[in-house]
N, C-alpha and C positions, 0 to 999 in steps of 0.2 A: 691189441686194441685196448686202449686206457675204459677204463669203467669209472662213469661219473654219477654213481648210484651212491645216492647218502643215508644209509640205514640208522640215523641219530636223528631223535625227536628233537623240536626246538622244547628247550626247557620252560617251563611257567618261570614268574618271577617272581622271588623271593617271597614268602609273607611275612617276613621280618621286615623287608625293606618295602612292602605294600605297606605294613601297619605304622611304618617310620613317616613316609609319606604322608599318609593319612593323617596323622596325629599332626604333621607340620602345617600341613592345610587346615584344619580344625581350627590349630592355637593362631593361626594367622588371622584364621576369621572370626576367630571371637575374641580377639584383642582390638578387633574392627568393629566388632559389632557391641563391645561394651560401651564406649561415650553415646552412641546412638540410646540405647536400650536404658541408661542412664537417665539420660534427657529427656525420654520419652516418660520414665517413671517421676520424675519431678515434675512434668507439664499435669501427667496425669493426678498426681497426689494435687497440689496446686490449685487444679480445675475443679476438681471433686470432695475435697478438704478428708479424704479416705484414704488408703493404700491400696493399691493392686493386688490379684492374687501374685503375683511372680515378684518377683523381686531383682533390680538390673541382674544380675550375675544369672540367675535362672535364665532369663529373656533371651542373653543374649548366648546363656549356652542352648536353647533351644533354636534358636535363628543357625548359630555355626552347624549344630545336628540337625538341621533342616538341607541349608546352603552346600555344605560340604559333598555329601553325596551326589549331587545333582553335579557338582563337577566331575567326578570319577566315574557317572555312568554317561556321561557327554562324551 
């Protein structure tokens, strides 16, 4: 009688290849979220003849460390 008993765990994946992942989602999303986050800092300087606390690059790497994860736990 053939025995179709599989004593092998399925493996986790990578956390090299999770953190490679990760970091390509991130730079995707805040190369997307910099012209926004830009814009948004000139309307705002503009409007208010002040500067922001954050500064574009801040903004938009807080939006991608916001965004990002919210994909990976979907």
């Amino acid at each position: 009688m053939t025995d179709f008993t599989n004593n092998s765990q399925s493996e986790p994946r990578s956390t090299n290849a999770a953190k490679r992942e990760y970091g390509a989602y991130f730079a995707i999303i805040f190369m997307a979220c910099l012209p926004l986050a830009l814009f948004t800092w000139i309307l705002f300087t503009a409007r208010n003849f002040r500067l922001p606390e954050k500064d574009p690059v801040q903004a938009a790497w807080s939006q991608a460390g916001i965004i990002t994860p919210m994909i990976f736990n979907a």
